[in-house]
N, C-alpha and C positions, 0 to 999 in steps of 0.2 A: 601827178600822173599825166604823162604826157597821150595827146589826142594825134593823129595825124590825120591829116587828108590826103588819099591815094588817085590819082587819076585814072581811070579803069581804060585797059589799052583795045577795050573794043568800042567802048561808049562815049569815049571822052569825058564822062562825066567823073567829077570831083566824089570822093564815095570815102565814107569814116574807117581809118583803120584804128585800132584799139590794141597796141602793144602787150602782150600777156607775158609778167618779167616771170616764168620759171622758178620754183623754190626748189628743197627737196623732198623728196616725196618719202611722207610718212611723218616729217615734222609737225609739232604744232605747239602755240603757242595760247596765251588767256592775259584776258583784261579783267579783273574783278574793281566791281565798285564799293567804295564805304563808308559808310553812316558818319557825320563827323556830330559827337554826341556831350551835349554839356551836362557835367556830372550831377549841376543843382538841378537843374529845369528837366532834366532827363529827352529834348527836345532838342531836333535838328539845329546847329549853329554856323552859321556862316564863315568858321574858322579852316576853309581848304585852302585860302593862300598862305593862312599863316602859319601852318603847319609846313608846306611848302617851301615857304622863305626859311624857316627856320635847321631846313638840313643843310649840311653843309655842301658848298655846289662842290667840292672837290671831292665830296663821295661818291662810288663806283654805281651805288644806289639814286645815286639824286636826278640821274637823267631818266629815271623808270616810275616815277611817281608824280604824279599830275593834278594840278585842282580840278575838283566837277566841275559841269556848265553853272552851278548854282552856286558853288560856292559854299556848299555845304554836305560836300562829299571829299572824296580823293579815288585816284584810281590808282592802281598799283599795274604794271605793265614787264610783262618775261618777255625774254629772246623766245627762238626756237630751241625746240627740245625735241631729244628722239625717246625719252621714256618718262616717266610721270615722276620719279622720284629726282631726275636734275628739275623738272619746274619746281617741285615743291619743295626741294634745294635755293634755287633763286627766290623765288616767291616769302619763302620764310627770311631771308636775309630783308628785303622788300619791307617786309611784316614790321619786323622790329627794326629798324630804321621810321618808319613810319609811325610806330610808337613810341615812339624816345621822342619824337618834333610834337605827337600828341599829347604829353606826357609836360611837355617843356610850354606847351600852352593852356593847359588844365583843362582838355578836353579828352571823350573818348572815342574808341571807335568801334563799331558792328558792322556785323556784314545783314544781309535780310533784303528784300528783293521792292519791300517801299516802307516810305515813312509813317510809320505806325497811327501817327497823328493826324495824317492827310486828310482835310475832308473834299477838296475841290475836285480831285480827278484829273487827268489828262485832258489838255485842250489841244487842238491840233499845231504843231510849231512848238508847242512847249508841254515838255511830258511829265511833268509833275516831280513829285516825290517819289519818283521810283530809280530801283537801281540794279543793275545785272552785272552778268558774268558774258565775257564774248571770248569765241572758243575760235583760233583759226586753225586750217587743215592745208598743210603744202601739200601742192598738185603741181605735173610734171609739167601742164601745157593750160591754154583754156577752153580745149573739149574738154581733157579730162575734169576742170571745176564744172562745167556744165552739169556733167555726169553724174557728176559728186553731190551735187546742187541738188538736183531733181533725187537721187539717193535719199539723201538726207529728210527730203521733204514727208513721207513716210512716216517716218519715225518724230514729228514735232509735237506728237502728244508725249512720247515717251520724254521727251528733255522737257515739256511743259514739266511733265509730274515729278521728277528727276529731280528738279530746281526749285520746286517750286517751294516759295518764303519771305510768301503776304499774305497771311490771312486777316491783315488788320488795315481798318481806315477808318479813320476819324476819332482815335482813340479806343473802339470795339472792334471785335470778333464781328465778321460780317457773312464768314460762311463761307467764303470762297479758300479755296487753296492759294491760289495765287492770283493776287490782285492787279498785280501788275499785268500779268496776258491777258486773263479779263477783259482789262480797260484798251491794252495795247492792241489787239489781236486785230482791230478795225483799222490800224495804222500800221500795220506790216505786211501789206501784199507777200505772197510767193512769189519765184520764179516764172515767169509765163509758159506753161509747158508749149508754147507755139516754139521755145527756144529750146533747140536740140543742138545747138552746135557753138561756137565759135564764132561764126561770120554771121548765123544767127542772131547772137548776141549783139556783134557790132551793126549790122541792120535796125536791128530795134533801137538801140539806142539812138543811130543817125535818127530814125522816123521819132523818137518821143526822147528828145533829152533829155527833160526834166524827169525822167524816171526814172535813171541810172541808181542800181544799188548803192555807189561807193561816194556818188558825189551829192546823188538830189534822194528823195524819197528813200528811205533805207526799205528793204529786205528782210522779211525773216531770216533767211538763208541764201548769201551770195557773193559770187566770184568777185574779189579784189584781185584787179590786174595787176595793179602798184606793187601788190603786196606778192603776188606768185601765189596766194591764198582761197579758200573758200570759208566766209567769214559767216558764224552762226551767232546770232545776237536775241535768242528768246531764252533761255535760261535767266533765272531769277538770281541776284547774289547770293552766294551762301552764307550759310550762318556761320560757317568758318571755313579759315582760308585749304586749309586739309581735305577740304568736301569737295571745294571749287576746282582741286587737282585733280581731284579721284575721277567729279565726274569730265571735267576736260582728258585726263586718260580714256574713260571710257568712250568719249567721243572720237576718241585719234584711233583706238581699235574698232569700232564701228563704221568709221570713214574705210579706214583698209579694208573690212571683208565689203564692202559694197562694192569698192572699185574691184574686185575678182568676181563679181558675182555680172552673169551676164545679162541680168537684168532686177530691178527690184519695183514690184511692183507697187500702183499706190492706190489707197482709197477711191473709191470717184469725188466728184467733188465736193458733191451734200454731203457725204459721209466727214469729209475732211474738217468741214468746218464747225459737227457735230464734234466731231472727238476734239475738236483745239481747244472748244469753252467747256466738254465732261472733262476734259484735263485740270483745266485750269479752278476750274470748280470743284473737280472730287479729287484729286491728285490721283495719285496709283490707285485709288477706290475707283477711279472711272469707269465708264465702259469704252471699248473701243472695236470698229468696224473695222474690219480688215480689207481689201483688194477682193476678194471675195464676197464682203458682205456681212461674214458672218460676225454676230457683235459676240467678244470675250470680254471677261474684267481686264483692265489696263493693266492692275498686277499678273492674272497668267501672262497677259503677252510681253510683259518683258521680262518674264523669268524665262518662258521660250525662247525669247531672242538671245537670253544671258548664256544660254545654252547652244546657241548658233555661234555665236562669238568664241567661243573658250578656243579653239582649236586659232583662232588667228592671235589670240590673246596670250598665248602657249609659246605662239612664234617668237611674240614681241616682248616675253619677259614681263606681260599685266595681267596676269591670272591672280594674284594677289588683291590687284586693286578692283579686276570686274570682280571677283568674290566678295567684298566690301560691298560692292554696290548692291549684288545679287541679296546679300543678307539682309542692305538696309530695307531691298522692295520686299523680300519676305517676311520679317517683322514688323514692315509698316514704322521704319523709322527716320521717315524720310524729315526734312528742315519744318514742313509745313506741320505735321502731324507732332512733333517737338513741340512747335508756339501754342498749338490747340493745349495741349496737355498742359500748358503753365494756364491757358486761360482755364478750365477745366478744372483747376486745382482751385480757382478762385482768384487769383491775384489781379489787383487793377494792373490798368499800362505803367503805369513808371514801374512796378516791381519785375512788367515782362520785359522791360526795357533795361534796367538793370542785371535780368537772368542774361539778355543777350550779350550785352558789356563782358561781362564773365566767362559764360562761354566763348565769345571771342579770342579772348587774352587775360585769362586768370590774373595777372598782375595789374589789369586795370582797377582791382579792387580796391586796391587802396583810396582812387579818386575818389570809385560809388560811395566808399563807408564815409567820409569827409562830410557827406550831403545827408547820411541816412537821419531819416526821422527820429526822433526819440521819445520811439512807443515802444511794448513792448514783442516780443518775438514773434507773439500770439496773434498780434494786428497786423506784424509785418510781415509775412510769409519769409521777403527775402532779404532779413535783417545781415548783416556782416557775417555774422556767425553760422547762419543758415547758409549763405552762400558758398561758404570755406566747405559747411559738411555736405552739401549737395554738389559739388562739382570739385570737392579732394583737393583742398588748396592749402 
């Protein structure tokens, strides 16, 4: 991303300008990250280069799938898109591709938002076992990310609870919905609401480099210049890749009704940082504080909001997909409230960790059964056979 220095023709002074490259507007696009999962040890493996190397570079896929920082993940990476069913057109081609190189090195893949196993936590510089979903949103200019930006910020309980799919570290059930905001929520500033503009922006940055969203300290929620984008990085990976469409659809129709709305109001600030950790700790069970004050369950307020949206969701051909979402916050079936229910039933981590494998990509199972124990049904909740008839395989 290029920086320039502008010479101001009243000051003389040398002053930052910050190029904002233009996308189109109403595009968006999703990074999802994924478990790279060894079928004996059922435990994170270091195999994301060589899953990597092993696609072919002449595939049309192979420039869209990337090793984690760890090495023990991959990320899968779409163009823009103008409706939810071309991402999760690209996205599936992505999928399998990425399982044929997982497949060719005996390992598997999950999506879930950190490593089940984890017990150290985030340090600062190095964020652990955890892995998300980053949603971006094209904006015409960089008022309009501003806009967008400070919009968004509103609504970070709702994509807390939306995504959320960690309730495990260290091996247990630890109570939380989502482990990863939790831990993360102390290393992701907002936007500065001191920044209402454009020039704003590049002001701030000239006075505090090291703070810039895109290069130094990430953002919850913020304008990539590079990209023409407003790029949202607290969502949790999903537990499949189908989810991580639906809810990035739901995010590209809630970016549009904000940008028509003449203003959207936010929490004040105590309120703000009560609802990030009720999110991240009760998912849609939360409670949340409105702009007003007044506290609602986190599920009324985004079946309310599910109900603000339909009319621009209507426009754009996603009333289908907000209805998915709508259903999964009414029956409480969201990724988090899933993992609860396997621990719930009883199962240790390697059984919850092979229900994930599965759910994933049903065709992984061939790997899991190769490793399964040889007890009988009775001990194993999620023997082979159990797995075929609980997930239709």
């Amino acid at each position: 991303m290029a920086v320039h220095l502008a010479q101001s023709l009243f000051t003389g002074r040398l002053t930052l300008s910050i190029p904002f490259i233009a996308s189109i507007p109403g595009t968006f696009s999703l990074e999802m990250d994924l478990q790279v999962i060894d079928p004996a040890s059922l435990r994170l493996v270091k195999k994301g280069a060589d899953i990597v190397a092993s696609i072919n570079p002449y595939c049309p896929e192979s420039s869209n799938i990337r090793i984690g920082p760890r090495q023990d993940s991959i990320t899968l990476l779409s163009g823009e898109h103008e409706h939810p069913d071309g991402l999760l057109a690209q996205m599936g081609e992505l999928k399998a591709v990425a399982l044929e190189a997982a497949h060719d090195n005996q390992v598997c893949l999950i999506g879930g938002g950190s490593d089940p196993w984890d017990k150290a936590g985030p340090r600062r510089g190095n964020p652990g076992g955890f892995f998300g979903v980053t949603v971006r949103l094209g904006v015409r200019s960089g008022d309009e990310a501003i806009r967008l930006a400070h919009g968004l910020r509103s609504f970070i309980p709702h994509m807390i609870a939306l995504s959320a799919s960690s309730p495990f570290q260290g091996g247990e059930y630890c109570g939380l919905s989502s482990v990863r905001n939790q831990c993360m929520n102390s290393f992701w500033p907002v936007l500065p609401a001191s920044i209402q503009s454009w020039h704003d922006y590049e002001n701030y940055v000239e006075a505090a480099p090291g703070a810039m969203g895109w290069t130094g300290q990430p953002w919850a929620i913020a304008p990539r210049p590079d990209l023409g984008v407003v790029e949202t990085r607290l969502l949790d990976a999903s537990l499949t890749l189908e989810k991580a469409c639906m809810l990035a659809g739901w995010m590209q129709v809630l970016g549009e009704w904000i940008l028509r709305q003449d203003d959207v109001p936010c929490p004040v600030p105590s309120d703000e940082v009560v609802n990030r950790h009720q999110a991240a700790l009760l998912g849609i069970q939360a409670s949340y504080a409105g702009a007003d004050g007044r506290r609602v369950s986190l599920q009324q307020s985004l079946l309310s909001m599910m109900a603000d949206l339909h009319d621009v969701a209507q426009e754009m051909g996603s009333t289908n997909h907000l209805q998915e979402i709508r259903s999964e916050v009414q029956f409480q079936q969201t990724d988090d409230q899933w993992l609860r229910k396997q621990w719930r039933w009883g199962l240790d981590m390697e059984s919850v960790v092979r229900a994930m494998i599965v759910l994933f990509d049903g065709r992984q199972l061939r790997e899991v059964a190769r490793f399964m124990p040889e007890r009988s049904a009775a001990r194993v909740p999620f023997a082979a056979n159990r797995l075929q008839a609980d997930f239709g395989l």
